[in-house]
N, C-alpha and C positions, 0 to 999 in steps of 0.2 A: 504493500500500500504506500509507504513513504518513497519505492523507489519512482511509482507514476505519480507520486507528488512533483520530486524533481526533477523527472526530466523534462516538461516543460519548461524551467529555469534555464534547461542548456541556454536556448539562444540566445537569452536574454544575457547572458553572463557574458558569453563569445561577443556579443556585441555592446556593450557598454554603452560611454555617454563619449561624444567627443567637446573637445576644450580649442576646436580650429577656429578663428573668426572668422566671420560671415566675410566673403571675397566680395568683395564689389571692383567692376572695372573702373580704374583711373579714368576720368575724360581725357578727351583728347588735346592738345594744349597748342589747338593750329584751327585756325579761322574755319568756318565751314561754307568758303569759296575758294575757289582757285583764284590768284591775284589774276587783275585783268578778265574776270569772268571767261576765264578761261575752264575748259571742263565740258561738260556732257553729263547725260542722266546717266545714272547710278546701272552699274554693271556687276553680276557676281563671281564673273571669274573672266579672265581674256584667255580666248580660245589661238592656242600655239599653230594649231595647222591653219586657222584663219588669219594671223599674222605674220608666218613665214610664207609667202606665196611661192617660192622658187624652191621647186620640188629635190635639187639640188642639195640645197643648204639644208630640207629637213634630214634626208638622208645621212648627212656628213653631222650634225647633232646628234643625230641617236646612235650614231657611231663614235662620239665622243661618249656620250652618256652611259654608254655600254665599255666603254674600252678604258677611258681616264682612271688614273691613279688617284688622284683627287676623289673621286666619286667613289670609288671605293674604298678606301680608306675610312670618309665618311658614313657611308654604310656596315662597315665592321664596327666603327664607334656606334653605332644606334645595335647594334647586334651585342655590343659588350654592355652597354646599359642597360637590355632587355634584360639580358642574362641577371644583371644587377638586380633590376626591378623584380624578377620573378625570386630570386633569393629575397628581397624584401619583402615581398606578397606571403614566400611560405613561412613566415615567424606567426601571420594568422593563423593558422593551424596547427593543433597540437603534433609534435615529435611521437609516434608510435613506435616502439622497439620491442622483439622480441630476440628472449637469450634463456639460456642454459649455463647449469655447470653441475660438476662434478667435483666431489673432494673423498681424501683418505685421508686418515690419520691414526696416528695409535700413544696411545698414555694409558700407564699404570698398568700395561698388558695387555689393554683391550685395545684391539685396531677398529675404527669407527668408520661409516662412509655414507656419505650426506649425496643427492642427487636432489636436481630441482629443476625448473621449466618454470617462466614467468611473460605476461606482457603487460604493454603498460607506456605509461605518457610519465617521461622525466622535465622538471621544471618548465611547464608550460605557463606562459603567462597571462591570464587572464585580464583580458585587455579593457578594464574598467572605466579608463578616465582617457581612454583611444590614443595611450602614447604610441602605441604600435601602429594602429591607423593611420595616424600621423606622419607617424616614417615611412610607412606605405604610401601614402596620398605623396608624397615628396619626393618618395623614388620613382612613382610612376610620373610626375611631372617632369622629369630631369630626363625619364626617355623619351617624354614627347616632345620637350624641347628641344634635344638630340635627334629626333626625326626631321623636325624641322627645319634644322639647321645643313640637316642632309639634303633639304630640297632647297636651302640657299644658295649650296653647292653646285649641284644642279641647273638651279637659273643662273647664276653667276655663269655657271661653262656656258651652257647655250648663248647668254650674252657675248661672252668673247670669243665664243667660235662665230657666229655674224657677224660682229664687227671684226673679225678679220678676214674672212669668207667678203664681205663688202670692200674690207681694203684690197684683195685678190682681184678680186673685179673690176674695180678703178685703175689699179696699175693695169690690169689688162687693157684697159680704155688708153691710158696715158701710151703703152707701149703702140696701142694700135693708131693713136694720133702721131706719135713720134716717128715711127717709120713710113706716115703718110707725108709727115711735114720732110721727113730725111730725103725720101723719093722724088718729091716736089722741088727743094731745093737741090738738089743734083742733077736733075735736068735742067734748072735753072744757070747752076755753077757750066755747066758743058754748055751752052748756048753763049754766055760770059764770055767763056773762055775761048769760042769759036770768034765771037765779034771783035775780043782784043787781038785774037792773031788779025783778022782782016784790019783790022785799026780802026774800030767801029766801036771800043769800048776802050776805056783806063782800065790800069793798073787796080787803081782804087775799089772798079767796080766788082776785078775782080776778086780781090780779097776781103770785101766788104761779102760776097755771096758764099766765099769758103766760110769766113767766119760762121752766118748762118748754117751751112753744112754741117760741122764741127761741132757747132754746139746742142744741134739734133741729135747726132752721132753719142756725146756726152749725155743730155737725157736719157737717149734710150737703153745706154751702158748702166746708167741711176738705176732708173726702172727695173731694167731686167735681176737689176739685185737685191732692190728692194722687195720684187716680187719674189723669188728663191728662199728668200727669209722671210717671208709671209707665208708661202706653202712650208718651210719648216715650222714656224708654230703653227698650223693646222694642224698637220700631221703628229704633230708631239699634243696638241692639245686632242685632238681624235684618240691617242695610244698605239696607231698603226696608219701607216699608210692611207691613202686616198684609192679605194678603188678606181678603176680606169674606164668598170660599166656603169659610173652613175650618168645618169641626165647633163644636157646639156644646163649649164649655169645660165642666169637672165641677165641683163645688162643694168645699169644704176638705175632707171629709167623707165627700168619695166616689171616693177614692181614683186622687186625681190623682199621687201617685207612691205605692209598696209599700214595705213593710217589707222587709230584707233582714239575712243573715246576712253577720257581717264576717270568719270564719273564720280564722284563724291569726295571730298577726302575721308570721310567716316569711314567708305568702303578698304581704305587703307588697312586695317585695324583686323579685316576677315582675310585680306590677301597677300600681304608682304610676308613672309615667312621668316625674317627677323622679326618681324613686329609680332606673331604667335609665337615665335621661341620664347621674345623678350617677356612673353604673360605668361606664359609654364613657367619661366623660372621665379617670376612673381606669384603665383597660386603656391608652387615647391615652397618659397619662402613663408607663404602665409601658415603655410601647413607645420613647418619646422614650429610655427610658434605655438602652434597647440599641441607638437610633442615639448615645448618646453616646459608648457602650461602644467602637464600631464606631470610633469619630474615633481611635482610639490604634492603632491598625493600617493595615499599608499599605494605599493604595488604587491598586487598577491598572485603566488605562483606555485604549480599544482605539480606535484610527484603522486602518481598512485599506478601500482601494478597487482596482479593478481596472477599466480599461477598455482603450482603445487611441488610439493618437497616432502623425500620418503630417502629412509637409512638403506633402502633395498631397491633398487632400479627398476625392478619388479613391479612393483608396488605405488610407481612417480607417478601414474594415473588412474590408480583407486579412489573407491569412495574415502576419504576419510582425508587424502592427504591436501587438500588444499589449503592453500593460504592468499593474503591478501594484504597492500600496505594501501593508505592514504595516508599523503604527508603535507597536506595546506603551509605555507611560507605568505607570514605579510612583511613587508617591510615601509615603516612610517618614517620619512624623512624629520627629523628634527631640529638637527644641527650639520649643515651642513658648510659652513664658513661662508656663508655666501654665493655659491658655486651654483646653486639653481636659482636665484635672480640674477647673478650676471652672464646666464645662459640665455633666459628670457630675454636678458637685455640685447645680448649679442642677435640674439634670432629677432626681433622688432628693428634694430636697426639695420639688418640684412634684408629685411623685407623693406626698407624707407628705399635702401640702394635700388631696390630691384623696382620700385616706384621711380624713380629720378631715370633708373635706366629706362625705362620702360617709354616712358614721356620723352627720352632724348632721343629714343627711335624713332618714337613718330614725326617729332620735329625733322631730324634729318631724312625722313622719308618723304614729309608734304614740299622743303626745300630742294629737294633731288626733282621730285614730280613738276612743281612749278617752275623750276629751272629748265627742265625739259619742255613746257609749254611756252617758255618766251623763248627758246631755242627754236622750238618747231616754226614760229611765228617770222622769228628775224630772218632764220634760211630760209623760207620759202618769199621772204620781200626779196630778199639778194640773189637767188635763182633769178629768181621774174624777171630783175634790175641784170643780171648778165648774159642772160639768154637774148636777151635787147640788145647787149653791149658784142656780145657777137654777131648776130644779125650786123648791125654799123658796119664791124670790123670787116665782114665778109663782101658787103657790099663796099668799102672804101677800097680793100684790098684788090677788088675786079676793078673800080676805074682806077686806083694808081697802075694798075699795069698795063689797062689801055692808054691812059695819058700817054705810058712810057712806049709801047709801042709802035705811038706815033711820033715820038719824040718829043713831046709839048714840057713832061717834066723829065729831071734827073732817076736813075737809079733808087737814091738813096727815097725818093719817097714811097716806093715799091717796096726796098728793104725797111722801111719804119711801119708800113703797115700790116706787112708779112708777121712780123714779129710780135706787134700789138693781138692780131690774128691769134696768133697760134697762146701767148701768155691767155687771151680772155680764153680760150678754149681751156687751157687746161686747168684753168679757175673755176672754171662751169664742173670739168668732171669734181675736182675736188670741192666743191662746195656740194655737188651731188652725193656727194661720199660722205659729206658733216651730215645731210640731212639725213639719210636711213642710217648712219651713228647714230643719231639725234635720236630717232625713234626707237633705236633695240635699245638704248638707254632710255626710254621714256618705257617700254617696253619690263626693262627691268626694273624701275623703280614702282613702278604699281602693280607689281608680285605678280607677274603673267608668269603660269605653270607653263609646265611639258609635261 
């Protein structure tokens, strides 16, 4: 009768009271506008294959994602934490052990021999005032934090395999304007050089036209190694090589990654994946304070086994031979010099830290985002404004060489608009190249997953 008394008390006992204080989320400590009304409605997550358009560059991503050291690395750290975490999960549940022994001995002539079989739960601790809870609630925070910071990892690579994957593609543009502009002036330089043997040209003109040879010749020498060391950190950020059957790459131009809407800055706060690490480790902390809470109250802890014990082996599971211990253990802190208020103390101002961090994330996440919104804004004025300035150029550059032609002007106004030519052009690609920068960083800073 008294043993269906208590075992309805089990769960009550296993689960006690907890002493964690109620979590409430920090507000956010950043305007809820984009400066310059900059923004769009509210989005729940940005879609990666809708923002990588160039089926290329997703390909050579998930071949980073899949092959980087980095990424894996951070993945074994969320695998060791797990591990942690489940080691801290199992202090909830009682330790079961089961043993045996055997003894002889002999005094005063008699040889004796003890046999026995027992099981049973050693020092369990009955989690009353949820300091266990507590370290549980804090270990499992620490691995979702750790998750999270696995998937920072993550966005981070994808970021810098596009932005360099975009630098690949711009130099590929620079070398492809360099050996157009190189081609161009070499048949110009041999025409030159025809007119001064007949004495129909200077000196001047024609080493004013080598010059320009020369120093196409030197860009595309630039280029070609700047490009060489761009496809090495791909390859090194990928883990292996670039296969040779992906897709053709797109051009700056042709919408190798899309525009996108940065929606709220509240929305910050469910999708940077710092900014969820930085709250697990803020809940982890809240938690640690109500295992500290937990230290200034008794703790009681359970030994009880039950088996049976007989002088004859024979006899180690007959009626009669059983036995049985319960051993209850309280322990009431008293005097403990201080050591669990300045635990308390320590755990409340670890949790202030993880509040100040917490808030200095989102600050430098709504300043990254808006920084990326008056970026987006300014490139696409100074596109508009060089796309213009080429056009001019292209057209100046066709009547200075009709002018010259007909002989109305010198050379040199042919060689000054060549040159204006080909600078506004490779302005345009590189200002091409800030602007999809621009976005796979605008990209990264409002926690677009993969």
């Amino acid at each position: 009768m008294h043993s269906r008394l208590f075992i309805p008390l089990i769960p009550l006992l296993l689960s006690g009271c907890s002493l964690i204080p109620d979590y409430q989320r920090p507000g956010a400590p950043v305007a809820d506008r984009w400066p310059n009304g900059g923004g769009g409605s509210s989005k729940d997550g940005i879609d990666s294959r809708g923002f990588f358009g160039d089926p290329r560059l997703r390909r050579i991503i998930a071949l980073s994602l899949e092959n980087n050291r980095d990424v894996r690395i951070a993945a074994l750290n969320v695998e060791q934490i797990r591990a942690q975490y489940r080691i801290s999960r199992s202090e909830l549940f009682p330790t079961v052990g089961v043993g045996g022994e055997a003894a002889s001995g002999r005094s005063a002539g008699t040889t004796t021999h003890l046999y026995g079989a027992t099981v049973g739960v050693t020092s369990y601790e009955l989690d009353l005032f949820g300091r266990v809870r507590s370290l549980n609630k804090s270990a499992l925070e620490n691995y979702l934090a750790s998750d999270e910071a696995r998937r920072g990892v993550q966005l981070a690579l994808a970021s810098e395999v596009a932005v360099q994957y975009l630098t690949e593609r711009a130099l590929l543009e620079q070398i492809a304007l360099s050996e157009r502009t190189l081609g161009a002036v070499s048949k110009t330089y041999d025409l030159i050089n025809q007119r001064f043997t007949a004495g129909d040209a200077s000196d001047l003109d024609v080493q004013s036209v080598n010059t320009q040879v020369q120093t196409a010749k030197v860009n595309l020498a630039t280029y070609r190694q700047q490009l060489a060391q761009t496809q090495n950190a791909l390859m090194l950020l990928s883990g292996n090589s670039i296969p040779s059957n992906l897709p053709g790459g797109r051009g700056l131009d042709s919408g190798i990654v899309h525009d996108l809407s940065p929606g709220l800055p509240s929305s910050l706060v469910t999708r940077r994946p710092d900014i969820r690490e930085a709250e697990h480790n803020l809940i982890g902390a809240n938690a640690d304070i109500g295992a500290a809470r937990a230290a200034f109250f008794p703790s009681v802890t359970l030994t009880a086994n039950g088996g049976t014990a007989s002088s004859s082996f024979s006899r180690l599971f007959k009626s009669g031979s059983g036995t049985w211990l319960f051993s209850p253990q309280i322990n009431l802190p008293i005097f403990t010099g201080g050591r669990n208020q300045a635990n308390l103390d320590a755990a409340v101002v670890r949790k202030n830290i993880q509040v100040a961090t917490y808030e200095k994330t989102i600050q430098t996440a709504f300043r990254e985002v808006a920084d990326g919104l008056a970026a987006r804004s300014g490139l696409a004025n100074r596109i508009s404004a060089t796309e213009a300035l080429v056009a001019a150029q292209e057209k100046r550059f066709s009547l200075a060489d009709a002018r010259y032609q007909r002989g109305v002007d010198s050379y040199f106004e042919v060689l000054s608009a060549q040159q204006d030519l080909y600078a506004a052009q490779q302005s345009l690609i590189q200002l091409r190249l800030s602007r999809e920068a621009n976005l796979v960083s605008l990209y990264k800073a409002l926690g677009g997953g993969w």
